[in-house]
Structure formats: structure tokens, C-alpha cells
C-alpha positions, 0 to 999 in steps of 0.5 A: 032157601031155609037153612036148618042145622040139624044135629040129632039128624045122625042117619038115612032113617033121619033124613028120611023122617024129616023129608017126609015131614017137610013133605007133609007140611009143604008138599011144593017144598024141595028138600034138600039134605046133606046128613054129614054137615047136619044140614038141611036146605028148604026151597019152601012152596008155601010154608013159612020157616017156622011151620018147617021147623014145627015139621021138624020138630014134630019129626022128633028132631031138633031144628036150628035156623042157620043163622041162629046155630052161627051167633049161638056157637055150638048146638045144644047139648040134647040127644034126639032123634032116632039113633041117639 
């Protein structure tokens, strides 16, 4: 699995956008979404973790891999997505 935090993901039309764009870049990727903790979880088919999050940031969103987001401390300060 890939782990990205997402923190400009803030609703449904997030989740949806960035499903479709990982969709699009691995279309034997499972995507799974959890819109309250930001998270989003890759069971990749072919892509790589960096053309997943070139997928999401091509989305318009801002991809943190997991473990990066846990050494870093808090996100960065920008606003994205749809609704901020």
C-alpha cells in the first residue's frame, strides 16, 4: 500500500476528483479514501508512488507520502483543492 496525506482533500468532490485521477494513471489501482483523517491508501496495479502522486497533484491537491507527513510535523501552510 501508498500512503498519502492529503489536507486540501476537505469533501466528497475531493475524494471523487482524486479517485478518478488515480484511476486514470493506474486503472488496476484500488483506491481507498478516508476524507476525515485526509488519508488516502493506493493498492497500486502498475504505477509507481511518484506517478500516483503526480496524479494527485495534477488533480489539484496536494500529496504528502505518509511517512514524510510523520518526520515533517504539520502540513504545509497552502490551501487547495476545491473548497478552500
Amino acid at each position: 500500500m501508498i500512503d498519502f496525506e492529503v489536507k486540501d482533500m476537505t469533501c466528497g468532490h475531493c475524494v471523487g476528483a482524486i479517485t478518478k485521477a488515480l484511476q486514470a494513471a493506474d486503472k488496476d489501482a484500488r483506491v481507498e479514501i478516508d476524507l476525515g483523517r485526509h488519508l488516502v491508501r493506493i493498492q497500486p496495479g502498475t504505477a509507481d508512488a511518484e506517478a500516483l502522486a503526480g496524479a494527485i497533484r495534477e488533480a489539484g491537491y496536494t500529496p504528502v507520502a505518509v511517512q514524510a507527513a510523520a518526520s515533517a510535523g504539520a502540513a504545509s501552510g497552502r490551501s487547495g483543492g476545491c473548497c478552500s
